[in-house]
C-alpha positions as CSV (number, residue, x, y, z in Angstrom):
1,X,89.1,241.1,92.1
2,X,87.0,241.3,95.4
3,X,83.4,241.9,93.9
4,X,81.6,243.7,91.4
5,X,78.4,246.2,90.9
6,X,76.4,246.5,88.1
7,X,74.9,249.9,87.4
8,X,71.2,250.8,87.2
9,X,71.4,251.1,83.7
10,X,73.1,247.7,83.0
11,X,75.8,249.1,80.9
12,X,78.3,249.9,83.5
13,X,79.6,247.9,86.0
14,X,82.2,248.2,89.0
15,X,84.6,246.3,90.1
16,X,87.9,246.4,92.9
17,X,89.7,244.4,94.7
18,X,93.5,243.5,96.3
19,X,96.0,245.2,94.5
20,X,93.6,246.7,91.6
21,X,91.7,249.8,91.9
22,X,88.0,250.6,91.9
23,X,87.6,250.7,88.4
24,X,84.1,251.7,85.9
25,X,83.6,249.1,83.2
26,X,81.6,249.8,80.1
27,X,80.1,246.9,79.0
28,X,79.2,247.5,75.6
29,X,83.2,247.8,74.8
30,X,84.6,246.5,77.7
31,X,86.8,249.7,78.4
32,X,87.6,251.0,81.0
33,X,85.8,254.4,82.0
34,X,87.3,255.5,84.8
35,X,89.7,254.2,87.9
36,X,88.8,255.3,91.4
37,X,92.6,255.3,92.4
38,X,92.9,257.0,96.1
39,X,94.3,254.0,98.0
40,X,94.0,251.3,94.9
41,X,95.1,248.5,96.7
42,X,92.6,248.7,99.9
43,X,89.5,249.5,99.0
44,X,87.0,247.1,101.5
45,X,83.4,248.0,99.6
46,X,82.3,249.6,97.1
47,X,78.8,250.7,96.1
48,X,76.7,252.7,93.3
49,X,74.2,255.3,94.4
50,X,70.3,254.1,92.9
51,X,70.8,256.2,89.7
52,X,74.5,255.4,88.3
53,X,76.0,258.7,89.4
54,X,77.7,258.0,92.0
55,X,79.9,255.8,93.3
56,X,80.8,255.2,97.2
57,X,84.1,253.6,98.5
58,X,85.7,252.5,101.9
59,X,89.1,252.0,102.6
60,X,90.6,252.1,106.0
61,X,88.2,254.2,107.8
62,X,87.5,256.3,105.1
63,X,84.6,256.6,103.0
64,X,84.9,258.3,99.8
65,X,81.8,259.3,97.0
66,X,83.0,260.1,93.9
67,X,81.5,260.8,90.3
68,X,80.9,257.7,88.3
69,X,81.8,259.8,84.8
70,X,84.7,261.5,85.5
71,X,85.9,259.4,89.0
72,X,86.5,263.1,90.4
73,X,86.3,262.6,94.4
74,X,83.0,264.8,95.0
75,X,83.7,264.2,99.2
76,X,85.1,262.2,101.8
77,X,84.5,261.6,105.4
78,X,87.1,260.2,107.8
79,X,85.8,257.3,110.4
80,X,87.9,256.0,113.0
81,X,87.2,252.2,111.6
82,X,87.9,250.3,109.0
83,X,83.9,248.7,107.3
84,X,82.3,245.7,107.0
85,X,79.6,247.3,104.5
86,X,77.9,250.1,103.0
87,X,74.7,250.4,101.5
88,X,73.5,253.7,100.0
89,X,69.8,254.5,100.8
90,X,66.8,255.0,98.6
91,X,67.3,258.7,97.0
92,X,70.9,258.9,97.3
93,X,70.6,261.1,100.2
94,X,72.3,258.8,102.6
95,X,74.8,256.4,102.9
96,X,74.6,253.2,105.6
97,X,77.6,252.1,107.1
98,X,78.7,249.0,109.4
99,X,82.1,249.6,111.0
100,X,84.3,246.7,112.0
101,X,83.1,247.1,115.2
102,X,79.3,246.6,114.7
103,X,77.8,250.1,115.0
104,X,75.9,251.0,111.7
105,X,76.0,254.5,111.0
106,X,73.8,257.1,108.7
107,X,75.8,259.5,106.8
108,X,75.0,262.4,104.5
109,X,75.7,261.5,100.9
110,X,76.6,265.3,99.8
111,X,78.2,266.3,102.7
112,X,79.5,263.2,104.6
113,X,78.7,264.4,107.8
114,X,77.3,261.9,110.4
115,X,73.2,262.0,110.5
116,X,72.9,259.7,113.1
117,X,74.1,256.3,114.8
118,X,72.3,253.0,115.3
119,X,72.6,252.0,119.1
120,X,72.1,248.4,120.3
121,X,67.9,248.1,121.4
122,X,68.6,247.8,124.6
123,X,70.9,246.6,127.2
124,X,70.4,242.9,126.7
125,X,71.3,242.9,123.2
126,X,74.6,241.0,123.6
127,X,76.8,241.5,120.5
128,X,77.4,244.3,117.9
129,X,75.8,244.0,114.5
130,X,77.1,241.5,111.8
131,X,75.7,242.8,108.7
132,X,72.6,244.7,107.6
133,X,70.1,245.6,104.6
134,X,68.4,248.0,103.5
135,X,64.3,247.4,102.8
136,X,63.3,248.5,99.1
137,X,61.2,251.4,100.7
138,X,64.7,253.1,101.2
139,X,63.4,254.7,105.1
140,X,64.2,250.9,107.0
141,X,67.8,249.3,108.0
142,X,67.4,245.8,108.9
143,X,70.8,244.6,110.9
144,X,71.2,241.0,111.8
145,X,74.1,239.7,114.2
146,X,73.8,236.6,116.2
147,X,71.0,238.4,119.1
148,X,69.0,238.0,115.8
149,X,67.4,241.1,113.4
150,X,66.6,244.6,114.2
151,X,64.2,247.0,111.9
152,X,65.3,250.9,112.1
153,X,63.7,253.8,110.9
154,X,66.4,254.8,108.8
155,X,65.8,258.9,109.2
156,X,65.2,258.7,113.0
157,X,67.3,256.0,113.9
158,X,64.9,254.5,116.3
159,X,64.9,250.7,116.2
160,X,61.1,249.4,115.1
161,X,61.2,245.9,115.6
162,X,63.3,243.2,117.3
163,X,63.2,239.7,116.2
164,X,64.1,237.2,118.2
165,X,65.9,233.5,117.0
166,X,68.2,230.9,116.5
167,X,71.4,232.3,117.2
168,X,72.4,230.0,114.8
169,X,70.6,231.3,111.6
170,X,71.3,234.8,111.7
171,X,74.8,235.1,109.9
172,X,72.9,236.2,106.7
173,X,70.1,238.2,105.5
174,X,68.1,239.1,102.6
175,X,64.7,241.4,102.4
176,X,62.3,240.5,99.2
177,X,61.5,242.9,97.0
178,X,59.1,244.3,98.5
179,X,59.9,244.8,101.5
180,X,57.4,242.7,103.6
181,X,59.6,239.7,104.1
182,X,63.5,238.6,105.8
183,X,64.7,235.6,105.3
184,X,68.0,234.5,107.3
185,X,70.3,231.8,107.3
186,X,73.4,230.6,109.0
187,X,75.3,227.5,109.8
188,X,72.9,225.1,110.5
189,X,70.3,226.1,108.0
């Protein structure tokens, strides 16, 4: 297996991975609920929507939301790119997405269409986007790469803040709990 989520509610969790398929767990019996089996073998992330409904998958370049009871595909949305990560936004409303080639993305959760794309800050921004987080307040995307961290406003897609580092120490990130504090880390530190 690749990874594994664990549902709101504790007693489900998710788990996929090379040659398996994306498959609910209950954890008082240890069953298996459901299988998420569209392309089994390739799914690249997986994620559950904030209240266990819902589950959202990638696999080359598609991204797919599907019911977490009865694994019924609810809607997908084709993207030209396979993705590093997807992160599903405060509400269930909308779904995150970092695409292989660094350009995080803002999708609508019921209908998959495309809400809005995350453009570098400006022109001296010299790489594409590495990873990102979402901050517990559900409206800001924090994306790191090795320029260093941007803050987004996640409904308007303007970039907030731009913080500035050691190139070195950005090929991580993690926002606390509440919101008010990033920490990075990368090779040196």
């Amino acid at each position: 297996l690749r990874d594994v989520e664990v549902f709101p509610s504790g007693n489900r969790v998710l788990t996929w991975g090379p040659g398996a398929p994306a498959t609910v767990w209950d954890v008082g019996t240890g069953k298996s609920v459901c299988s998420l089996r569209h392309v089994a073998s390739d799914i690249e992330v997986a994620r559950v929507f904030p209240v266990g409904d819902r589950v959202v998958t990638s696999c080359r370049g598609k991204v797919v939301v599907w019911s977490a009871s009865s694994c019924r595909v609810l809607h997908e949305a084709a993207l030209a790119l396979s993705l590093r990560d997807i992160a599903v936004l405060e509400g269930g409303d909308g779904v995150a997405t970092i695409g292989a080639d660094g350009r995080v993305g803002i999708w609508s959760a019921a209908s998959g269409a495309s809400l809005r794309r995350l453009a570098r800050p400006d022109r001296y921004w010299l790489d594409s986007f590495s990873g990102f987080r979402l901050v517990p307040r559900g409206d800001r995307v924090a994306t790191f790469s090795s320029s260093g961290v941007v803050i987004w406003n996640a409904t308007s897609g303007e970039w907030l803040r731009r913080l500035s580092g050691d190139p070195d120490l950005t090929a991580g990130m993690s926002v606390s709990p509440a919101g008010d504090l990033l920490a990075t880390c990368g090779g040196r530190q």
